[in-house]
C-alpha positions in Angstrom: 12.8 -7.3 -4.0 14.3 -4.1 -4.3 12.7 -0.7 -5.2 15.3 2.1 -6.5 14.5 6.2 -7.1 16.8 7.7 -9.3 16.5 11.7 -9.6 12.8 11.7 -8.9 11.4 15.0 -9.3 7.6 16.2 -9.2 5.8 19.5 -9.1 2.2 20.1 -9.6 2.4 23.5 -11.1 4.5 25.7 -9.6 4.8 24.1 -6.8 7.7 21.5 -6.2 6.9 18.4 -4.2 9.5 16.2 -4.5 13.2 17.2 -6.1 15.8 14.6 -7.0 14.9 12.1 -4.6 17.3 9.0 -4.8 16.6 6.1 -2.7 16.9 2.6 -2.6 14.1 0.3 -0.6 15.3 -3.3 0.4 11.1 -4.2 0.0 10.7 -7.1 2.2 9.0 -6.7 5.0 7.7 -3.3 5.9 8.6 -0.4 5.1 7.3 3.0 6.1 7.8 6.3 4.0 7.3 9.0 6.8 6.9 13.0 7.0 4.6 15.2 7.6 1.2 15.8 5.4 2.4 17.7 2.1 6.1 16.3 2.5 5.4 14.4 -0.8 5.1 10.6 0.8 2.2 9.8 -1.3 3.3 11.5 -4.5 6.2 9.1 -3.7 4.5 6.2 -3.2 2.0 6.7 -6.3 5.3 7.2 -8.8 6.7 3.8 -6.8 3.6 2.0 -8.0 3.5 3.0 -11.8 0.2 5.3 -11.0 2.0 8.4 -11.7 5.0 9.7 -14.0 7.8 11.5 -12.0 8.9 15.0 -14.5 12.3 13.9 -14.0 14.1 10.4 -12.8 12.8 6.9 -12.9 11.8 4.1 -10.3 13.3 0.8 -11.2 11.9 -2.3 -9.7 14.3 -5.2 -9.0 12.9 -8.8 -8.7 14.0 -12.4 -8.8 17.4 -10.9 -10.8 16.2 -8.4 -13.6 15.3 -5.1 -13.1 11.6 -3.5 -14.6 10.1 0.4 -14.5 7.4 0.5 -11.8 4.4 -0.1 -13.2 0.7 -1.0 -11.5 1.2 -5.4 -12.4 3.6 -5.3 -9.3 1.2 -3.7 -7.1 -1.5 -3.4 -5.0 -3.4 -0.3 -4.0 -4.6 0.0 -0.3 -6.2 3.4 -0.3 -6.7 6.0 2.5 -10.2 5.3 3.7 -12.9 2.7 2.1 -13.3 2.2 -1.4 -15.4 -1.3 -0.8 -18.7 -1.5 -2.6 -21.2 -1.0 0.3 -23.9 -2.9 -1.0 -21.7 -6.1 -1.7 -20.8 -8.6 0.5 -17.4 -8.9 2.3 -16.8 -11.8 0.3 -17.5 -9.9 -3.3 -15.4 -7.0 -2.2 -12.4 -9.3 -1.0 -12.6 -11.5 -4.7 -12.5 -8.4 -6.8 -8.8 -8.4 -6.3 -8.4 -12.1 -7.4 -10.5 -11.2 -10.9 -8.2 -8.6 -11.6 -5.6 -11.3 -12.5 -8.4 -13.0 -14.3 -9.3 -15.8 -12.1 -12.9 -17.3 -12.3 -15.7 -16.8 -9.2 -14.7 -19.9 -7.4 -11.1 -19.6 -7.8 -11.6 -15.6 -6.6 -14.0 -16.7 -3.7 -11.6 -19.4 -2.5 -8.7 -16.6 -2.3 -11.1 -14.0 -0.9 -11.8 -16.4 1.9 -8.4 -16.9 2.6 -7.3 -13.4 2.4 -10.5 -12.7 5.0 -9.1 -15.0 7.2 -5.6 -13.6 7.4 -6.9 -9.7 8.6 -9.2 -11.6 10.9 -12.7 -11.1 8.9 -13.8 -14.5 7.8 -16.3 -14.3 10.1 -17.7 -11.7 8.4 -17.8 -13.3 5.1 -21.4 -12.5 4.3 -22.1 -9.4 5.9 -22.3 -6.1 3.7 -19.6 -4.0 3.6 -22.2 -1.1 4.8 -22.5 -3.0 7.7 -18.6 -2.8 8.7 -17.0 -0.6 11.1 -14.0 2.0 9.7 -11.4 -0.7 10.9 -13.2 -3.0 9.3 -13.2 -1.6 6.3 -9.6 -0.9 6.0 -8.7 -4.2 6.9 -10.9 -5.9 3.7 -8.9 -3.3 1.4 -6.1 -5.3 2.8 -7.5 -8.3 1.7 -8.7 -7.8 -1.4 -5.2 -6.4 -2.1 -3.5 -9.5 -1.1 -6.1 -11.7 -3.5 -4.5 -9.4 -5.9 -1.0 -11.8 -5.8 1.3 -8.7 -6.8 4.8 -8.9 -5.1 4.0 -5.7 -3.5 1.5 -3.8 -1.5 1.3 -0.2 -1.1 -0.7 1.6 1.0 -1.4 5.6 1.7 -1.8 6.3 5.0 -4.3 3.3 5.6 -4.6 4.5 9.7 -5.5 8.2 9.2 -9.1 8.1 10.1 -8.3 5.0 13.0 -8.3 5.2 16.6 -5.4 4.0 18.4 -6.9 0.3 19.1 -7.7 -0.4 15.1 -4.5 1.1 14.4 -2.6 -1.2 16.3 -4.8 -4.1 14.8 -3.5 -2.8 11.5 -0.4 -2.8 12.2 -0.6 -6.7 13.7 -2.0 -7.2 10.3 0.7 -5.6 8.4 3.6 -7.7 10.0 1.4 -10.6 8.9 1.0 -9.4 5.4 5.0 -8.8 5.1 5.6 -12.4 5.0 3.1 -13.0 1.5 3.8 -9.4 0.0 6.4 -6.7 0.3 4.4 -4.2 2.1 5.4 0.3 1.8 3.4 2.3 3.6 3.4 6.3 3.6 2.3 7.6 7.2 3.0 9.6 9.7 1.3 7.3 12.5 3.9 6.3 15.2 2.3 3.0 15.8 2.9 2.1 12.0 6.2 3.4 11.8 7.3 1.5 15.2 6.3 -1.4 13.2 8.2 -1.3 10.4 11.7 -3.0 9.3 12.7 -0.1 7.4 11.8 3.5 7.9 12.7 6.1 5.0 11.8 9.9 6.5 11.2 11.5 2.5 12.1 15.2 4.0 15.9 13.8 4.1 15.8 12.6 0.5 13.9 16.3 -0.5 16.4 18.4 -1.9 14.3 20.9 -2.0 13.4 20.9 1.9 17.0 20.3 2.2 18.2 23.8 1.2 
C-alpha cells in the first residue's frame, strides 16, 4: 500500500496549517508523521484518512494495483485518549469495530477476542472498560480498530497521556499490529518514532514553515 499527498493545503481561518504538502508513504509497516504540537500532523493524518477535505490537493490511496481518494472504508481511527464505552465490557467495546463492517455478535465477539489477545488483554475480556487503567484503555482502541479489518490504521498521538513503561508496551504492540494493518501514527514521542520503519518529520514537507 501506498499513501500519496499531492499539493495538500489547509488553513482554519486565517491561519495556515499545512501548505502544499507532497509526500508519498510506502504504508507497510509503521510509519510515524512527527513535529511538534500545532505542526499540522494530525490535520495530516485526518485528510489521509478521508475525515477531512484538504482546501487544496488530494490524497490518493494505492492498493493491490489501482489507485482510490482517501476515504474512512480504508481506515481505522485510534484516537488520542479513550473513547471506549465505560460501562461496557472489554469484549463489547473490542466487537464494535467488527459490526462496523456488518458482522453479526458471534462473528464480532470471535474477532474481538482475537484482537484482545494480540494487545495482550484477553484476560480482561469481561471486565468494564471503567475498570481499565489509561494503557489499558489505549490498547482496546487498538483492538477494536484492528476488528475493524481496514488495510490501514491511523492513530493521533495514541501515547500522549502514557508513561514511559505503557508507552513502550504500545509501541511492542504496534510492531505487532504492522504485520495485519498498515499502521501511521502522528507523534512526537521518541519511543514511538524509534519504532517505526518510516519516519516523515511534516515541518520539511510545510512550505509554509519552510520560508
Amino acid at each position: 500500500m501506498r499513501v500519496e499527498a499531492a499539493a495538500v493545503s489547509k488553513a482554519f481561518g486565517d491561519r495556515s496549517v499545512l501548505t502544499d504538502i507532497n509526500v508519498s508513504l510506502d504504508a507497510n509497516g509503521i510509519t510515524a508523521i512527527t513535529g511538534p504540537s500545532g505542526a499540522g500532523k494530525s490535520t495530516l493524518l485526518a485528510i489521509i484518512g478521508g475525515a477531512m477535505r484538504p482546501d487544496h490537493g488530494t490524497v490518493t490511496i494505492h492498493r493491490e494495483g489501482t489507485a482510490h481518494p482517501a476515504s474512512s472504508r480504508f481506515t481505522a481511527w485510534v484516537p488520542q485518549g479513550s473513547n471506549a464505552l465505560p460501562h461496557r465490557t472489554v469484549r463489547d467495546n473490542a466487537a464494535i469495530g467488527a459490526l462496523s463492517r456488518g458482522t453479526d455478535w458471534d462473528e464480532a465477539y470471535a474477532a474481538a477476542d482475537e484482537a484482545l489477545e494480540r494487545v495482550k488483554l484477553g484476560r480482561l475480556l469481561h471486565h468494564r472498560a471503567k475498570q481499565l487503567s489509561g494503557g489499558e484503555l489505549q490498547r482496546l482502541s487498538f483492538a477494536r480498530a484492528l476488528c475493524a479489518e481496514r488495510p490501514l490504521i491511523l492513530a493521533d498521538e495514541p501515547t500522549a497521556n502514557l508513561d514511559e513503561e505503557n508507552t513502550r508496551g504500545i509501541a511492542d504492540i504496534l510492531r505487532g499490529l504492522a504485520g495485519h494493518s498498515a499502521v501511521i501514527v502522528a507523534t512526537h514521542d521518541p519511543l514511538m518514532i524509534a519504532a517505526a520503519d518510516q519516519v516523515i518529520d511534516v515541518r520539511r514537507l510545510n512550505h509554509h514553515d519552510a520560508a
